[in-house]
C-alpha positions in Angstrom: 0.0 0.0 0.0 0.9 3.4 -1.0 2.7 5.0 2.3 1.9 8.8 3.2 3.2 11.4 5.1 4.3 10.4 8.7 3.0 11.6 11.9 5.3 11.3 15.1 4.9 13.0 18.2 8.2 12.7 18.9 10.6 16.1 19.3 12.0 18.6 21.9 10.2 21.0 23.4 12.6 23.9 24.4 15.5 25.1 22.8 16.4 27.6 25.3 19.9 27.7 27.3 18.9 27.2 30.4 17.6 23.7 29.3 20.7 22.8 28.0 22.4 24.4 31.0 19.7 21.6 33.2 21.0 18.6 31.2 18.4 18.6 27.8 19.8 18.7 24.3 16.9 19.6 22.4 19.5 19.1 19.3 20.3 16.0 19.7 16.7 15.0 20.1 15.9 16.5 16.9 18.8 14.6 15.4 17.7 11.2 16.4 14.4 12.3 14.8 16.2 12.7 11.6 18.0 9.6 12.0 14.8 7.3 12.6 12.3 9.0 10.2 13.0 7.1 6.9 12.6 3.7 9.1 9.5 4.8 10.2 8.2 6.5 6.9 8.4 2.9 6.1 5.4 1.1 8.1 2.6 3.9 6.6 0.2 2.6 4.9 -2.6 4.6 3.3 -4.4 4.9 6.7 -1.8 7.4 8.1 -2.3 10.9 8.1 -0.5 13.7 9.0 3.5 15.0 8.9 6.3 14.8 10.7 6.1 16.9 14.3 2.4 16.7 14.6 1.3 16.4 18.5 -0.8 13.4 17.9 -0.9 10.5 15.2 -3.6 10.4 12.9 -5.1 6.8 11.3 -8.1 6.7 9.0 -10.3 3.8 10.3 -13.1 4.5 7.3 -13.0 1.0 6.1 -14.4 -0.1 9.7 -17.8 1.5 8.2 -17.3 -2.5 6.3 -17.9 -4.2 9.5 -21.0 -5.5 11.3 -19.7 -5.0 14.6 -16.0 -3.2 14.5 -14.2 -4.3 17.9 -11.4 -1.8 18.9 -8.2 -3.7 20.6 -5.3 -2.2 22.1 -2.6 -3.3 24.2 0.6 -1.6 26.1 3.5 -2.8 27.4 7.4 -2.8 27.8 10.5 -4.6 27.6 11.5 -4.9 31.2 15.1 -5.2 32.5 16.1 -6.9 29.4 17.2 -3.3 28.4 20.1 -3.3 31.2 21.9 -6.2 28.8 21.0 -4.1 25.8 22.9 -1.0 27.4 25.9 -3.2 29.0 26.7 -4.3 25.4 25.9 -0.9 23.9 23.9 -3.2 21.5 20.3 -1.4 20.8 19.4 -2.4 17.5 17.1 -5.7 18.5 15.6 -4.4 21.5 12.4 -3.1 19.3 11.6 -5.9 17.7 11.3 -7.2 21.6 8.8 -4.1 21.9 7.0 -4.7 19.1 6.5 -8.5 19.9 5.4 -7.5 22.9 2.8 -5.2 22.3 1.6 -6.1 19.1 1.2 -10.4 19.4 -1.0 -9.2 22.4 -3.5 -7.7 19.7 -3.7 -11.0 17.3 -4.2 -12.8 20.5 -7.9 -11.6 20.0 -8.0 -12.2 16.4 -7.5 -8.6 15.6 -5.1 -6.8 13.0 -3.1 -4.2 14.4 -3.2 -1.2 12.9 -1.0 1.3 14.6 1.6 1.7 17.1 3.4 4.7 19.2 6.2 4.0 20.9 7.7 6.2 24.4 11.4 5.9 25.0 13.0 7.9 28.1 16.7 8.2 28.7 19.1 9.6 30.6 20.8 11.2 27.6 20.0 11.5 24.1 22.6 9.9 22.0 20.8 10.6 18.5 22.5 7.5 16.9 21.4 4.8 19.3 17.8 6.2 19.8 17.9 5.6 16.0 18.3 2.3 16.4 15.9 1.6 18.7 13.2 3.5 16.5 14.6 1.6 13.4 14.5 -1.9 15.3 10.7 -0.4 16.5 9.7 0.5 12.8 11.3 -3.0 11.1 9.0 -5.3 13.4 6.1 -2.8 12.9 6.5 -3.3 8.6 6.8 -7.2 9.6 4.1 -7.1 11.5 1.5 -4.8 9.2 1.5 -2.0 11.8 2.2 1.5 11.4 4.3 3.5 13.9 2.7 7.0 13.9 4.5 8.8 16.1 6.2 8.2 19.2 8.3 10.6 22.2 12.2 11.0 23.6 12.0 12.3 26.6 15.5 13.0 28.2 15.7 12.8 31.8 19.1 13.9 33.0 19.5 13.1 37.1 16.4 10.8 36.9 18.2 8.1 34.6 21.9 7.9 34.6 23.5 9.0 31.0 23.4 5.5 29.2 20.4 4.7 31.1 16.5 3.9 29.0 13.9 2.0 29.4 10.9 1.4 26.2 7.3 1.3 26.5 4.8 1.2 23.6 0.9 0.9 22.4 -1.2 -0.7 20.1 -4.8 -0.8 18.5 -6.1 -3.2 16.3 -9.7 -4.0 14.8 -11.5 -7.2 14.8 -15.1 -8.1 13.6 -16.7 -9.1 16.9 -18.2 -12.0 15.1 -14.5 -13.3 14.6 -13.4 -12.3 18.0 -11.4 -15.3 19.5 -11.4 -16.2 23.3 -12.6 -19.0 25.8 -16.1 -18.3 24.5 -15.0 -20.7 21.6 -13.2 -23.2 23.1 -14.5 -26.6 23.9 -14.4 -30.3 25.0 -11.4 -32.0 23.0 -10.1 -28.9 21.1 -6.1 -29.5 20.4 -3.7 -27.2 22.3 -0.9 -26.3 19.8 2.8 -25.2 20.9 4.7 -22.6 18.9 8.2 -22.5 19.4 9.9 -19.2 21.1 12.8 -17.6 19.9 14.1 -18.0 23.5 13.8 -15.5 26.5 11.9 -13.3 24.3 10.8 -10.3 27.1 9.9 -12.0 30.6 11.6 -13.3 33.0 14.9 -11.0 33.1 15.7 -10.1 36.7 16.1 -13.8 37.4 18.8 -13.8 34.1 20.3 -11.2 35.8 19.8 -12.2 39.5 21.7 -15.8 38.3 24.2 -14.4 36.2 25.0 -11.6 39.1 25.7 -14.5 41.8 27.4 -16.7 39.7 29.9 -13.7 38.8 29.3 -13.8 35.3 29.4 -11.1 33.0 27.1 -10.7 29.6 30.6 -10.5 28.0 32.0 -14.0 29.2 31.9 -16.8 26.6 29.6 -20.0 26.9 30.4 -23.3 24.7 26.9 -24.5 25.2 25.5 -21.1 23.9 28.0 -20.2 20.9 29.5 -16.9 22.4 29.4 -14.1 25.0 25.9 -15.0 27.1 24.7 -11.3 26.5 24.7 -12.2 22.8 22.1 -15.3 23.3 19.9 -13.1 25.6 19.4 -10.7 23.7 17.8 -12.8 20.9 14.7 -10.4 19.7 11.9 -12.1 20.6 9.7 -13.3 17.9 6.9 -12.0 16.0 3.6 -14.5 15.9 1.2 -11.6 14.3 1.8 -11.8 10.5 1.5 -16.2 10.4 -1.1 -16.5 12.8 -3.2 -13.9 11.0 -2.3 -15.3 7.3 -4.1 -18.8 9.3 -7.3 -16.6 10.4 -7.8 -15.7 6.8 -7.1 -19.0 5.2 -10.4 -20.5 4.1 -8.7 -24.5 4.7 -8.4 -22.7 8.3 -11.9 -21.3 8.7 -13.3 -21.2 12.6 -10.4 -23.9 12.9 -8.8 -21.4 16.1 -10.7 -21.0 18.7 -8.3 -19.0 21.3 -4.6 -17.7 21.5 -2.7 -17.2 24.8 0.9 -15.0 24.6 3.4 -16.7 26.7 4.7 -13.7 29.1 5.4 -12.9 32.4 4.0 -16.0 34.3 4.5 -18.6 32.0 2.9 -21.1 30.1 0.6 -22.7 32.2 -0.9 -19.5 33.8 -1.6 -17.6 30.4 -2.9 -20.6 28.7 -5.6 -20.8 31.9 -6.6 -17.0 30.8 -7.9 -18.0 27.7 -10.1 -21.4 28.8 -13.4 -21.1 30.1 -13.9 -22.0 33.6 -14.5 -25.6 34.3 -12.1 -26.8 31.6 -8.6 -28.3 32.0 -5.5 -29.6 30.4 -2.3 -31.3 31.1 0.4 -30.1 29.1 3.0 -33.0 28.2 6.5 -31.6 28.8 8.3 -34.6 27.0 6.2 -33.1 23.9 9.2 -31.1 23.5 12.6 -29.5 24.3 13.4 -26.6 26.0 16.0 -24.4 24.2 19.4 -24.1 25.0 19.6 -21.0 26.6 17.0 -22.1 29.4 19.2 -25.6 30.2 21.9 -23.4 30.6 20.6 -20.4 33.1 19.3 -23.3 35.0 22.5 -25.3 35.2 24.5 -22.1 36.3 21.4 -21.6 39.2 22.2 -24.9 40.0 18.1 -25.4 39.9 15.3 -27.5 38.0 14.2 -26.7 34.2 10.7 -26.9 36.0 11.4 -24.4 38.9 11.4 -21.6 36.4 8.0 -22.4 34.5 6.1 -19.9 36.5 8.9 -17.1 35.2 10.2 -18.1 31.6 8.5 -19.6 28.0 11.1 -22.4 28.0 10.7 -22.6 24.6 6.8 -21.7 23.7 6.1 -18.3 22.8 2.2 -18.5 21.6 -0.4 -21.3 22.5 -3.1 -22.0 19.7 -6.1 -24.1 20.9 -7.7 -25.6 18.1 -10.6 -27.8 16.6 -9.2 -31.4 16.9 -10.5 -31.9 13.5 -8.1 -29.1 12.0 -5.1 -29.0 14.3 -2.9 -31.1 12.1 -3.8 -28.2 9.1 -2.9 -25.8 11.4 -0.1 -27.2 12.5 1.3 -27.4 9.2 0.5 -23.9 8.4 2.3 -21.9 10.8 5.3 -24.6 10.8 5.4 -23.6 7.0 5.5 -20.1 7.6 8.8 -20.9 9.9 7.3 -21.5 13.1 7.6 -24.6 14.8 4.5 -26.0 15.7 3.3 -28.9 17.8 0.3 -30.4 20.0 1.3 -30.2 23.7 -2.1 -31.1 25.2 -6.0 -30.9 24.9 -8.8 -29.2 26.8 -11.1 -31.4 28.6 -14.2 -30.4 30.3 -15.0 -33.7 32.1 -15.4 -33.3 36.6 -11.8 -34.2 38.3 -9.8 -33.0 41.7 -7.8 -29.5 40.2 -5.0 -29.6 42.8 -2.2 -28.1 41.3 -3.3 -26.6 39.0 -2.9 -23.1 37.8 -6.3 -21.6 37.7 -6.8 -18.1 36.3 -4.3 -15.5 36.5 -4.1 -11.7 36.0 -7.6 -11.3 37.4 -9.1 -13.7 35.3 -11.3 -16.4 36.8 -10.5 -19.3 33.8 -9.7 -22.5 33.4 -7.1 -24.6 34.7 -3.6 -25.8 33.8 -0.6 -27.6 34.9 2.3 -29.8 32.7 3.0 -33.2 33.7 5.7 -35.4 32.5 9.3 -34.5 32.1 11.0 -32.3 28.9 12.6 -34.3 25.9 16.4 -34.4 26.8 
């Protein structure tokens, strides 16, 4: 689609001496905003509005005049202390595709498209060529993911964050027909639960990294044989995007009503976002021996000197996104997404039948669900 004139928020607001005198470069801010703008000029499609410097972005939504009952979705969210390996290896040009993962697999988890994105970024100082990488590493994941970024902020806080210090935060909104709204609503007796691989750590689960790595005296710098090079290198995979394949399976007609509810694997773990997204009074066991958890995870956990199984209330060890499925499709499914690049697998299936729910997880994040645990031990 034809791209149009960008719209981003993000700029300095005084130029004065004073400011500069308090620790602000309002110049280098407007350099960084030079430096980022092509990347982001890049993820406008014909729904953006508006030029650069504007104090809000603008999206035409007129095609949602289409729809029978348009459902707005939005989602916000960050990349945690994951950033504090990012700045150790002065290496900033992955953390936002971790953003946009993030924010944006939250949307399709619905069955929405995402259609925009802003994106907030404070720092100690504003070093115009790394904010340019976050942005750009922002604005790629957005064009993977078929969101626009329309506009975004810098704000410099000298004294509050330490010079090489930042931390990232974004939001989303995305449109779904309420008719093809996914959720526990749809899910049922025998429906397929279907693993898809992680990239590894992706966002979550980053002050135990660092906790374990802190009393084991390692540095992100220090070399690993298991891992393949210096251990910040490995954590700072970008975790990976799930919008683009899962949404190419909601509009497959071989794949029609075949999903029935998606859970992102974040803070918490498998088994307590998968229980979000069941109805209450249904269950499942998910078989750990079903598959095996990458690399990096055996590692953290050998240096911890703990259990792969300790940390499954913390990391993904190796499942990003859960699909639950019609039985009758899953092996389509299944085959879709694992085309696409995605390795996909059954791990489990929801059962509604009466039995004792000790141990389980049940619900989490204020929702009152269904129930979850794994049972077995993982593949060697």
């Amino acid at each position: 689609m034809a791209n149009s004139h960008p719209a981003d928020t993000r700029g300095a607001t005084s130029s004065s001496s004073s400011y500069a005198e308090a620790g602000v470069d309002t110049a280098a801010g407007d350099l960084a905003v030079e430096l980022m703008k092509e990347a982001v000029q890049a993820t406008h499609t014909a729904g953006v509005l508006g030029g650069v410097g504007g104090f809000a972005g603008l999206f035409d939504v007129s095609f949602l005049k289409a729809y029978d009952q348009p459902l707005l979705a939005t989602s916000t969210d960050g990349v945690g202390t994951k950033v504090a390996i990012a700045q150790a290896l002065d290496k900033h040009d992955t953390i936002g595709q971790d953003l946009v993962g993030m924010v944006v697999d939250d949307i399709v988890v619905v069955g929405a498209r995402p259609l925009f994105m802003t994106d907030y970024i404070a720092c100690g100082r504003v070093v115009p060529s790394r904010i340019a990488d976050i942005v750009k590493g922002i604005a790629l994941a957005c064009s993977a993911t078929g969101t626009a970024l329309v506009g975004g902020e810098t704000a410099e806080h000298p004294g509050l964050l330490g010079p090489d210090d930042y931390d990232v935060a974004g939001a989303a909104v995305g449109a779904v027909e309420a008719s093809r709204q996914l959720g526990p609503h749809l899910v049922g007796d025998g429906d397929v639960v279907l693993a898809l691989a992680s990239s590894g750590l992706h966002s979550n689960g980053f002050s135990l990294v660092r906790h374990i790595l802190r009393t084991a005296g390692l540095d992100y710098t220090d070399t690993l044989a298991d891992l393949g090079g210096p251990i910040g290198e490995a954590l700072l995979e970008p975790t990976r995007l799930y919008t683009s394949p899962l949404l190419a399976v909601l509009d497959d007609p071989a794949a029609a009503g075949a999903v029935h509810a998606l859970s992102h694997v974040t803070g918490g773990g498998i088994a307590a976002n998968l229980a979000r997204v069941l109805p209450v009074g249904a269950w499942v066991e998910l078989d750990r021996s079903s598959w095996s958890p990458s690399t990096v995870f055996r590692v953290l956990s050998d240096i911890a000197g703990s259990t792969l199984e300790s940390s499954e209330g913390t990391w993904n060890l190796g499942i990003g996104m859960i699909a639950v499925v019609s039985a009758a499709q899953a092996d389509s499914v299944a085959a879709l997404l694992t085309a696409a690049g995605i390795e996909t697998w059954p791990v489990g299936a929801v059962s509604t039948s009466e039995r004792d729910l000790a141990g389980f997880e049940q619900g989490a994040k204020g929702v009152d669900g269904g129930a979850v645990r794994l049972v077995g031990s993982y593949r060697g």
